[in-house]
C-alpha positions in Angstrom: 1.1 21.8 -4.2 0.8 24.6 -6.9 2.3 23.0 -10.0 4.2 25.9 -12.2 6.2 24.0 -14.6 5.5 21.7 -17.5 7.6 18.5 -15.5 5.4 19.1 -12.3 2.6 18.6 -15.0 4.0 15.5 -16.4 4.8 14.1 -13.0 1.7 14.4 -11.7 -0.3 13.0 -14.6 2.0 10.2 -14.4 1.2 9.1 -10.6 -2.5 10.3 -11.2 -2.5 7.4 -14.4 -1.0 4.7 -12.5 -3.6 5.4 -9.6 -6.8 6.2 -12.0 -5.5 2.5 -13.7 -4.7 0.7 -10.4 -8.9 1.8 -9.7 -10.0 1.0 -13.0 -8.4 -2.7 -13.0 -9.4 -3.3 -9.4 -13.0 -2.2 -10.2 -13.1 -4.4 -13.6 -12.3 -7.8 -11.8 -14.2 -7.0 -8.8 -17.0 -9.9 -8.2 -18.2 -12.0 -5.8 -16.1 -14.9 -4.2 -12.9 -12.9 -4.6 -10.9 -11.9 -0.9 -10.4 -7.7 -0.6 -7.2 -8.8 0.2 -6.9 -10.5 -3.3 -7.7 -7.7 -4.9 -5.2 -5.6 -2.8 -2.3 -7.7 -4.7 -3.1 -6.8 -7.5 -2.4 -3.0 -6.8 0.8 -3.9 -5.4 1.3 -5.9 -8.6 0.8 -2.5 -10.6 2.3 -0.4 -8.5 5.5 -2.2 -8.7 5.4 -2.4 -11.9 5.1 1.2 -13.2 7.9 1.9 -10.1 5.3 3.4 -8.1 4.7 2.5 -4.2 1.4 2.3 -2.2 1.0 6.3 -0.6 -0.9 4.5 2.8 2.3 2.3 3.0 4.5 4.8 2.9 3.3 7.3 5.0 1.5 5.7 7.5 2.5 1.7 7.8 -1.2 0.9 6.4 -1.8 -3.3 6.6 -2.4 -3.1 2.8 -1.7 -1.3 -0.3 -5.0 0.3 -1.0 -8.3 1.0 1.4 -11.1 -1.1 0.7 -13.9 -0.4 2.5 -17.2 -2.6 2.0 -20.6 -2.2 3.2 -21.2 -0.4 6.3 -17.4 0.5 6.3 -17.0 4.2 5.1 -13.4 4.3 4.8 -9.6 2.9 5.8 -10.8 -0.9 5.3 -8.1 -2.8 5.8 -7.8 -5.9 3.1 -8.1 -9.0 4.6 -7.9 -12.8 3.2 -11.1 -13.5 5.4 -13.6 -11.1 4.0 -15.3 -12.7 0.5 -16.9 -9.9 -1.8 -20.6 -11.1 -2.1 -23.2 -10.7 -3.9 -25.1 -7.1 -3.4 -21.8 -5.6 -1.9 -21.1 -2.1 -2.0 -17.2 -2.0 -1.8 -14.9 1.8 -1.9 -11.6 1.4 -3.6 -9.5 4.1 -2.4 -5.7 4.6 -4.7 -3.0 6.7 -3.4 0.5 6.2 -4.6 3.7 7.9 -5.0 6.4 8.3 -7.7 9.0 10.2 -8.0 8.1 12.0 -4.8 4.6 12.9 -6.7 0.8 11.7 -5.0 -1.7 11.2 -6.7 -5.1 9.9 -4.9 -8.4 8.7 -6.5 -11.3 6.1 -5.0 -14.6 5.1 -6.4 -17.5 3.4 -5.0 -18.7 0.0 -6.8 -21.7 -2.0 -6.8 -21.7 -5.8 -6.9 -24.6 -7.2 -8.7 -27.9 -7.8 -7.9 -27.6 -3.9 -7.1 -30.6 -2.5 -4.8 -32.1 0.6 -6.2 -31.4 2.4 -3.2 -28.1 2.1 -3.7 -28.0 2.9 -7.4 -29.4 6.1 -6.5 -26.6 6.6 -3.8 -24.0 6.4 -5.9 -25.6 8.6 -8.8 -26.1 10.8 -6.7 -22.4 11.0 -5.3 -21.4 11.1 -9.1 -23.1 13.6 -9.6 -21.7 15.2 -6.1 -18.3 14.7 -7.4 -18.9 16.7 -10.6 -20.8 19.4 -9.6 -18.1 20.5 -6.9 -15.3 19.9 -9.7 -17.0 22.4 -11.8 -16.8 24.6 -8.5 -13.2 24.3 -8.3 -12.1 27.5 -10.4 -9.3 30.1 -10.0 -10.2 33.1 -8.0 -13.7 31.4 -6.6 -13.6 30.6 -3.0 -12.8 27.3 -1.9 -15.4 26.3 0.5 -17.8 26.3 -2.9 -16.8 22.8 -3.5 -18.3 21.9 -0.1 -21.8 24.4 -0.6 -21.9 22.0 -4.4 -21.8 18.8 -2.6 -23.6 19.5 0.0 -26.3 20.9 -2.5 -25.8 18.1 -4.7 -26.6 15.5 -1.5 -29.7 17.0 -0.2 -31.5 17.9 -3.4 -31.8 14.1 -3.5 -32.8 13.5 0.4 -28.8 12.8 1.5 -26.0 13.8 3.4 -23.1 14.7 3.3 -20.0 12.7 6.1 -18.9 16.3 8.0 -15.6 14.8 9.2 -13.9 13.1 6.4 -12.5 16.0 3.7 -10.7 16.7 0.9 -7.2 17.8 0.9 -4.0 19.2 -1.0 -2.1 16.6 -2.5 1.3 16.8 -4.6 4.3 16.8 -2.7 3.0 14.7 0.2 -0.1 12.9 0.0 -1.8 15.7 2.1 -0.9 19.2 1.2 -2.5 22.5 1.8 -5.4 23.3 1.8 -6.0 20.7 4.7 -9.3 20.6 5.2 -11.6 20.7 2.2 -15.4 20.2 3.1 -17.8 18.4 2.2 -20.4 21.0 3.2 -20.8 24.6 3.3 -18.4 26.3 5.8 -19.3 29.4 5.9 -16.1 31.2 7.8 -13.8 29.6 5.5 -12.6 32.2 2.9 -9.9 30.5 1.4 -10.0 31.2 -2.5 -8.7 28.5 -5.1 -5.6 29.8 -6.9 -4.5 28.3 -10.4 -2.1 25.5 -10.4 -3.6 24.3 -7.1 -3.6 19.9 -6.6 -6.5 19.2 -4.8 -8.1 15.9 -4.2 -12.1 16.1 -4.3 -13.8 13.2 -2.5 -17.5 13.5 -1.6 -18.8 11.3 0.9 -22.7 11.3 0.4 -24.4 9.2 3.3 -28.1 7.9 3.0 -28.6 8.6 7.4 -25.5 9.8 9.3 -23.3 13.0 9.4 -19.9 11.6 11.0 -17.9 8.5 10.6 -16.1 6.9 14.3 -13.6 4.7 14.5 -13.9 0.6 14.3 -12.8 -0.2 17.6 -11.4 -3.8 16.4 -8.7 -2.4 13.8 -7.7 0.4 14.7 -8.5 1.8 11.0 -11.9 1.2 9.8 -14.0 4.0 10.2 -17.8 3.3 10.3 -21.2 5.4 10.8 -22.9 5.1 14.2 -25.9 3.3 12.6 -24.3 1.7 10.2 -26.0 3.2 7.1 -24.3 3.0 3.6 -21.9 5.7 2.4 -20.8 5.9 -0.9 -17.8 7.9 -2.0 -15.7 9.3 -5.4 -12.7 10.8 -5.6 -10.5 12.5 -8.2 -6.9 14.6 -8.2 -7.6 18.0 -10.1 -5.5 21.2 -10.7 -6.9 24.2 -10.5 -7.5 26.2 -13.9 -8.5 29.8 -14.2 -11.8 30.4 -16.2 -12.7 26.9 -16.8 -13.0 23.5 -14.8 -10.5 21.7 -13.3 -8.1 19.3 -15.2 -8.2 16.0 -13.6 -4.9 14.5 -13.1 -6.2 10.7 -12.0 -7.1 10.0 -15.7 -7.1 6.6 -16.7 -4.7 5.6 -19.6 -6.1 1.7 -20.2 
């Protein structure tokens, strides 16, 4: 969506809180021993509570409110009350919800102590991946810079970047126009960003692989073919002329 008005502002700050919050919670009593499906309650706990509802739920009849997705699973993990966070887990938290006919989306990757150093490095990197195609994300430039930054971003420190998971629109529905925002350099897309434009940016930096398949056992999970770890951060902007974006999935607690 293109927001225009002050209450499209307010509405979309207000969704992008109660996700960015939902995250932040989730990520602060993540540790080992706890079920992904535990932690899944409690973002239909908060959800409920602010009168939101789980985006996945809604528009697709996901088996959970939120996607967590833990080691060698890139995305769409499915919680579950028989898989135990452990020790040394890397576990993606991905938030969409909807109020008020507003989506907002967020996710962050989080390490569960004793971290390897590998995988420190991963997700600094993906950070930093995350940032750097934000401060691409500027009226009038073309869109596909936010792919050319995190594709940058990823190989100056020996990664890559997952070719067939993207970034999207968000606003109205939970993906909008632009569809397909890349996480790599597309060279015939010459879309330009506009101001007022809701996009979600979510780098996927991968230590091996270039493409995510499907979990044959679930139906959702999507995993790379050798199984390498994937880390991934995700934020809702809008679209500003002359400066940065203003992210909208801003926690408030």
């Amino acid at each position: 969506m293109i927001i225009r008005t002050k209450d499209e502002l307010e509405a979309m700050q207000e969704i992008g809180a109660i996700c960015a919050n939902v995250l932040k919670k989730m990520g602060q009593i993540l540790e080992p021993g706890l079920t992904t499906k535990e932690l899944d309650t409690i973002a239909g706990e908060m959800f409920a509570a602010e009168g939101a509802a789980s985006a996945p739920i809604v528009c697709y009849n996901f088996p959970g409110h939120t996607c967590i997705s833990v080691n060698h699973v890139v995305a769409h993990g499915i919680p579950s009350d028989s898989l135990v966070i452990r020790p040394g887990d890397v576990v993606n938290i991905d938030i969409s919800a909807v109020k008020n006919g507003y989506f907002g989306d967020t996710s962050a990757s989080f390490a569960v102590p004793p971290v390897k150093s590998t995988v420190e490095r991963l997700l600094h990197c993906t950070q930093e991946a995350l940032r750097q195609a934000m401060a691409a994300a500027v009226a009038g430039f073309p869109l596909n810079g936010i792919g050319l930054a995190v594709e940058k971003t990823a190989h100056r420190h020996g990664y890559k970047t997952i070719r067939n998971l993207c970034g999207h629109g968000v606003g109205k529905t939970l993906h909008d126009e632009p569809d397909s925002i890349y996480n790599y350099h597309e060279k015939r897309d010459r879309r330009l960003l506009t101001p007022g434009l809701v996009i979600a940016i979510e780098p996927f930096i991968s230590q091996r692989d270039e493409y995510v398949e499907d979990e044959s056992d679930d139906g959702w999970s999507l995993v790379t073919p050798h199984r390498c770890q994937v880390a991934q951060f995700e934020h809702t902007v809008m679209v500003r002329e002359d400066q940065p974006p203003l992210i909208l999935t801003a926690a408030t607690i």
